[in-house]
MILUM-517864 format. One record per residue (C-alpha): residue number from 1; residue in one letter; x negated, y, z negated. Coordinates in Angstrom, 2 decimals. Layout:
BEGIN
+-----+----+---------+---------+---------+
!   i ! aa !       x !       y !       z !
+-----+----+---------+---------+---------+
! NUM !  A !       X !       Y !       Z !
...
+-----+----+---------+---------+---------+
//
This chain:
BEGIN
+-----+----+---------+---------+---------+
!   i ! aa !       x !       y !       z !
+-----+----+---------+---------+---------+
!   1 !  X !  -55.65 !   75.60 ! -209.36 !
!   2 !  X !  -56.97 !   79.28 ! -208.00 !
!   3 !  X !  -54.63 !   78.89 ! -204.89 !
!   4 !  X !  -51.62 !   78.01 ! -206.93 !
!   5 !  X !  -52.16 !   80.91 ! -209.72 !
!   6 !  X !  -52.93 !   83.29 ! -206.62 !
!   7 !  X !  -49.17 !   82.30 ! -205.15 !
!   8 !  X !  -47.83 !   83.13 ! -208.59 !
!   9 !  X !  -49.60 !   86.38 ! -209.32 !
!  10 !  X !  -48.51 !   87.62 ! -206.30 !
!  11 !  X !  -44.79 !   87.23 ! -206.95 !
!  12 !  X !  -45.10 !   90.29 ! -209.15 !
!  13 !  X !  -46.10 !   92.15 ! -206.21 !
!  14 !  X !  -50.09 !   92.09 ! -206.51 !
!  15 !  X !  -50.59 !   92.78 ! -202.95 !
!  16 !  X !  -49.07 !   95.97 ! -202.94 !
!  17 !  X !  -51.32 !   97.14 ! -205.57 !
!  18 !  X !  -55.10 !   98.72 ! -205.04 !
!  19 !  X !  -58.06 !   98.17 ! -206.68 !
!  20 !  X !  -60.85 !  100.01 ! -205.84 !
!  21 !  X !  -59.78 !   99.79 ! -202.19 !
!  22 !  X !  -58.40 !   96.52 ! -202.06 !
!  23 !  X !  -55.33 !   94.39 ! -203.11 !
!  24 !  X !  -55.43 !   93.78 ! -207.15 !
!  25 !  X !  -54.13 !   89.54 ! -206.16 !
!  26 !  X !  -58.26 !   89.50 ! -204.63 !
!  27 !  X !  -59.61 !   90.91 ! -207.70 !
!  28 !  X !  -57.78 !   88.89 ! -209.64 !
!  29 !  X !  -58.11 !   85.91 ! -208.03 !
!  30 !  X !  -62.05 !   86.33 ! -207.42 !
!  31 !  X !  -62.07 !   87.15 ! -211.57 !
!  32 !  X !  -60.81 !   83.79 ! -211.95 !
!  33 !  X !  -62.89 !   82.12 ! -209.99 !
!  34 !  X !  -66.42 !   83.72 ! -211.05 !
!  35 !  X !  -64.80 !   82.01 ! -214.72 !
!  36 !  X !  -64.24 !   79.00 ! -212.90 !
!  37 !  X !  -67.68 !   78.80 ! -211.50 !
!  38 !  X !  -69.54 !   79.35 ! -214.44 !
!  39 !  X !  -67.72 !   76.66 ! -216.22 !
!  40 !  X !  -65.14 !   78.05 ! -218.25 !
!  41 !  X !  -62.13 !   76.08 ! -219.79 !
!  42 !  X !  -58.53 !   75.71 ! -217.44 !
!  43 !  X !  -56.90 !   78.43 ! -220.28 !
!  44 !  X !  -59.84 !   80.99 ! -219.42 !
!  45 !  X !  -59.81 !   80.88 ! -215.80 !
!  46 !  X !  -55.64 !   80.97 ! -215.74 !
!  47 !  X !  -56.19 !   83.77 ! -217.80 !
!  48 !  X !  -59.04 !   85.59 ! -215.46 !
!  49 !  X !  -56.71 !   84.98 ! -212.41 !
!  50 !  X !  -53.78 !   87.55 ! -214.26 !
!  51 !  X !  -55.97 !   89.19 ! -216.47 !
!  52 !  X !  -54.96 !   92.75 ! -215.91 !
!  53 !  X !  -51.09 !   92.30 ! -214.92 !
!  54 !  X !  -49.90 !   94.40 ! -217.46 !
!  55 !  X !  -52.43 !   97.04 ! -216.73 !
!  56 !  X !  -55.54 !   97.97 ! -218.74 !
!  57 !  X !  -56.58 !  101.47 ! -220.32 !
!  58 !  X !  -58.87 !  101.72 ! -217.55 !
!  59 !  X !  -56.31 !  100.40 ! -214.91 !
!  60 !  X !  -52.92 !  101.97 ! -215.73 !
!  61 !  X !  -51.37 !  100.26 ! -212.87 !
!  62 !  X !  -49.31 !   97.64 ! -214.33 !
!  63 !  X !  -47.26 !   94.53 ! -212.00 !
!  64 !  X !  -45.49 !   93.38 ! -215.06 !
!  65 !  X !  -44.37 !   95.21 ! -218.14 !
!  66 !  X !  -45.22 !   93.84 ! -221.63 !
!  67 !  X !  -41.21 !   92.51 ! -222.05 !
!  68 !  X !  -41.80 !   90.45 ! -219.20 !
!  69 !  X !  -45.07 !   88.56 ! -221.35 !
!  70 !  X !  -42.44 !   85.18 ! -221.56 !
!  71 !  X !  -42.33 !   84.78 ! -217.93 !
!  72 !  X !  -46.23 !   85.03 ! -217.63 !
!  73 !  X !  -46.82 !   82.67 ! -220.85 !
!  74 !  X !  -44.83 !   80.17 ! -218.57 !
!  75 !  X !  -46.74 !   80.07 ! -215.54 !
!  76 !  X !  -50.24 !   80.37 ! -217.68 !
!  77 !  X !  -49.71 !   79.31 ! -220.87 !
!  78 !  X !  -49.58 !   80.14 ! -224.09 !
!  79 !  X !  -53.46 !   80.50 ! -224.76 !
!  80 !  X !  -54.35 !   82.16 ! -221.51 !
!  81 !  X !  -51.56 !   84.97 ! -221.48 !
!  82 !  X !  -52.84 !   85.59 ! -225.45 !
!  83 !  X !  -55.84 !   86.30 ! -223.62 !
!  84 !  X !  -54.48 !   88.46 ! -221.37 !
!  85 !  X !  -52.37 !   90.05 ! -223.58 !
!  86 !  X !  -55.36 !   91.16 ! -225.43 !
!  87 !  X !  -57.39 !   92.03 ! -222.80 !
!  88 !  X !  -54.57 !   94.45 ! -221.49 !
!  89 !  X !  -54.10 !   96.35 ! -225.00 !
!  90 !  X !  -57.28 !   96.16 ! -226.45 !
!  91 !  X !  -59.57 !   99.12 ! -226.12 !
!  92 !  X !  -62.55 !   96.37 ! -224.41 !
!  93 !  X !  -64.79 !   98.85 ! -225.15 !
!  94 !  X !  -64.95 !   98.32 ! -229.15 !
!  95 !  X !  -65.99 !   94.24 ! -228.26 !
!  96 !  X !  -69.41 !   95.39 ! -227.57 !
!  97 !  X !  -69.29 !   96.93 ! -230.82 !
!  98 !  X !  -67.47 !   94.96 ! -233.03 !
!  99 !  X !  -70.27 !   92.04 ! -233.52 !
! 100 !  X !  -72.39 !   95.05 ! -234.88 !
! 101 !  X !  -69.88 !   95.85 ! -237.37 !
! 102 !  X !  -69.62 !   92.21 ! -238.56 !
! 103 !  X !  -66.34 !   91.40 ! -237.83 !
! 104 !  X !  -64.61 !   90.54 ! -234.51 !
! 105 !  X !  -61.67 !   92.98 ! -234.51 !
! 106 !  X !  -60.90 !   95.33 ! -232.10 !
! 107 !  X !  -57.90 !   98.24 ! -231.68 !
! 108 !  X !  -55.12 !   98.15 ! -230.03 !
! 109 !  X !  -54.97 !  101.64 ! -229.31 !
! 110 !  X !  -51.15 !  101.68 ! -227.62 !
! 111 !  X !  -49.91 !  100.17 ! -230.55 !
! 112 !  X !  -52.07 !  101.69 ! -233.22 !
! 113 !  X !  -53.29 !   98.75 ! -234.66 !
! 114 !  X !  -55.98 !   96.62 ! -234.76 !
! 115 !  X !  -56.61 !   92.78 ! -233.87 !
! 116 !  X !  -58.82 !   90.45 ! -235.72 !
! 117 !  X !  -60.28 !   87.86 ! -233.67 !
! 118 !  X !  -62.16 !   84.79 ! -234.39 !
! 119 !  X !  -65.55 !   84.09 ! -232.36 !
! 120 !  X !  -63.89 !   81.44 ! -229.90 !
! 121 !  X !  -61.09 !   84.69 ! -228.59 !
! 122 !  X !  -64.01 !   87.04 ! -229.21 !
! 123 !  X !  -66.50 !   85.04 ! -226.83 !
! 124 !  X !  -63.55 !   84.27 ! -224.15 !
! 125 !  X !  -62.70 !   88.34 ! -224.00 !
! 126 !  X !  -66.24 !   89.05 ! -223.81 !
! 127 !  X !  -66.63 !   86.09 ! -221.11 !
! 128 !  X !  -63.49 !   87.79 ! -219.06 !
! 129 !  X !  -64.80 !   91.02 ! -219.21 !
! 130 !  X !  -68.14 !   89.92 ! -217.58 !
! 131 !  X !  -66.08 !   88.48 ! -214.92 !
! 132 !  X !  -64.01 !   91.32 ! -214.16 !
! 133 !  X !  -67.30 !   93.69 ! -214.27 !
! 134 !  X !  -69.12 !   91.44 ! -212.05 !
! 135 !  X !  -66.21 !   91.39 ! -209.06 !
! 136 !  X !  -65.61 !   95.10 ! -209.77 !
! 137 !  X !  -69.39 !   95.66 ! -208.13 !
! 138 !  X !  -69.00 !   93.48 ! -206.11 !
! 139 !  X !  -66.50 !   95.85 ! -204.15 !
! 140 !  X !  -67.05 !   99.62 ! -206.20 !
! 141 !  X !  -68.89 !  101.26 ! -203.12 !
! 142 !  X !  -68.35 !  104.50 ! -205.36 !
! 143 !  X !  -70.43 !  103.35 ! -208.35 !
! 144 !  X !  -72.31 !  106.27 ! -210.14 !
! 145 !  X !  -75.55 !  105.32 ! -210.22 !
! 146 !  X !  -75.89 !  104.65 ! -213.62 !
! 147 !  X !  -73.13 !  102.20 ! -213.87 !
! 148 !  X !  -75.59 !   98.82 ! -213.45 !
! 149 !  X !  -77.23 !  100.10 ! -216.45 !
! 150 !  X !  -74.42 !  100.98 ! -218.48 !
! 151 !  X !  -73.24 !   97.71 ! -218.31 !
! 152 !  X !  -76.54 !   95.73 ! -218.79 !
! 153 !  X !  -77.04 !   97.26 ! -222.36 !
! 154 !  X !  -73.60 !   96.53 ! -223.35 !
! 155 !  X !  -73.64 !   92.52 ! -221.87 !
! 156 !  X !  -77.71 !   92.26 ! -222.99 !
! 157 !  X !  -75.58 !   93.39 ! -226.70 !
! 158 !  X !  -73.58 !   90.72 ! -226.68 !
! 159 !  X !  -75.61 !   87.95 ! -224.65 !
! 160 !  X !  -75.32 !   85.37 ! -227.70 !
! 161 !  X !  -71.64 !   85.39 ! -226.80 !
! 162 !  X !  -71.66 !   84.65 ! -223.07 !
! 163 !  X !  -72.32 !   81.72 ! -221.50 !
! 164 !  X !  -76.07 !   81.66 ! -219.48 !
! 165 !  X !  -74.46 !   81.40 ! -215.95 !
! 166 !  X !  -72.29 !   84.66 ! -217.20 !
! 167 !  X !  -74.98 !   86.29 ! -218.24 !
! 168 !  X !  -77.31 !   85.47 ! -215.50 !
! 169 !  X !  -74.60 !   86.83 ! -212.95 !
! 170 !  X !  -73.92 !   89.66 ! -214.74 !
! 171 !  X !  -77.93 !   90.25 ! -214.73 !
! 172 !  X !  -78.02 !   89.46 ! -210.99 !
! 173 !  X !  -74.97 !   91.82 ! -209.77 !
! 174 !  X !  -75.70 !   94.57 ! -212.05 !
! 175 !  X !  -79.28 !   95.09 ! -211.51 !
! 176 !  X !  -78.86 !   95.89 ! -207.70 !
! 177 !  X !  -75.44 !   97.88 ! -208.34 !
! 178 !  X !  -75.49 !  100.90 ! -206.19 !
! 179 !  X !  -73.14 !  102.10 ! -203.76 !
! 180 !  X !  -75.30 !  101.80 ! -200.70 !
! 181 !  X !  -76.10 !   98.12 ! -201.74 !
! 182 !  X !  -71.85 !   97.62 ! -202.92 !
! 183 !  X !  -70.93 !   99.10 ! -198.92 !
! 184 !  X !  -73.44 !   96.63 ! -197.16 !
! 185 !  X !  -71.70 !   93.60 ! -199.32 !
! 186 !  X !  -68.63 !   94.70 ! -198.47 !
! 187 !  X !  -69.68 !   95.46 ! -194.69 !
! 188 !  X !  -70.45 !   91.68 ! -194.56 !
! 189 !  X !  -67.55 !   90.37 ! -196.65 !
! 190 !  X !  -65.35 !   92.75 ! -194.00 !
! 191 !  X !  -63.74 !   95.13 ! -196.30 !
! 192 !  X !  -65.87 !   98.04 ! -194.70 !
! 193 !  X !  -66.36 !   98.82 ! -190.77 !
! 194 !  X !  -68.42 !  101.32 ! -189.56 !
! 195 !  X !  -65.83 !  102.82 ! -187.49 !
+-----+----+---------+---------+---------+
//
């Protein structure tokens, strides 16, 4: 399934675009797969696999503009390019508040709106954003140093939400995030040489 949606993705040109030092088709291919391999549904991983194609607020690059969501809902489907979709326009940030506030919406800041969500979209965005956290240390050799921290509040905020092997990963990566230990990974994965 990952090979196939990593032969889609990069028709829209994937390899050609960087993040954090490498092409955006690895990190979203390796998103997909970290929701593959803690068990998530067909619709989640798809979704993990293209999850920032129309860029982010974070990751202005976009590979596909919003017009073009059809073409995407055809490859993924329906549920997992709703995913997407949100993912790309949501400000991500508010879903570690939102639970707080007893509700599960979140804005849409480009649009000046706001989304309600029920818990199952809630938990899958949340689920998705571990994911894409987790392979973004994986290969940040520039993270501040407070960065593992940052992030362990907001997923220990929201742990009721994520699945255990999410959560456990997220625990895992995030406690040891640092740049020297992100350039040694990468050193052995071979995105870094010494030379």
């Amino acid at each position: 399934m990952l090979e196939q949606l990593q032969r889609e993705v990069r028709t829209f040109g994937t390899d050609q675009i960087f993040h954090f030092g490498r092409p955006l088709t690895s990190h979203l291919v390796e998103t997909g797969r970290w929701l593959k391999k803690w068990g998530n549904p067909r619709a989640l991983v798809a979704a993990g696999a293209f999850h920032s194609i129309y860029g982010t607020e974070e990751f202005r690059e976009r590979a596909v503009s919003l017009e073009r969501r059809p073409e995407i809902r055809q490859i993924i489907g329906e549920e997992a390019e709703a995913l997407v979709y949100l993912f790309c326009v949501a400000d991500r940030h508010a879903l570690f508040s939102a639970q707080a506030a007893g509700s599960y919406s979140v804005p849409l800041p480009s649009l000046g709106t706001r989304a309600e969500l029920d818990e199952p979209t809630f938990a899958a965005l949340l689920e998705l954003e571990a994911a894409n956290i987790v392979d973004s240390a994986l290969h940040q050799a520039d993270a501040p140093p407070t960065a593992g921290r940052f992030w362990l509040e907001r997923f220990g905020s929201v742990k009721p939400w994520l699945s255990d092997r999410a959560y456990r990963t997220a625990r895992e990566v995030l406690t040891s995030w640092c740049a020297d230990t992100v350039r040694e990974r990468m050193r052995m994965e071979g995105w870094l040489t010494d030379n």
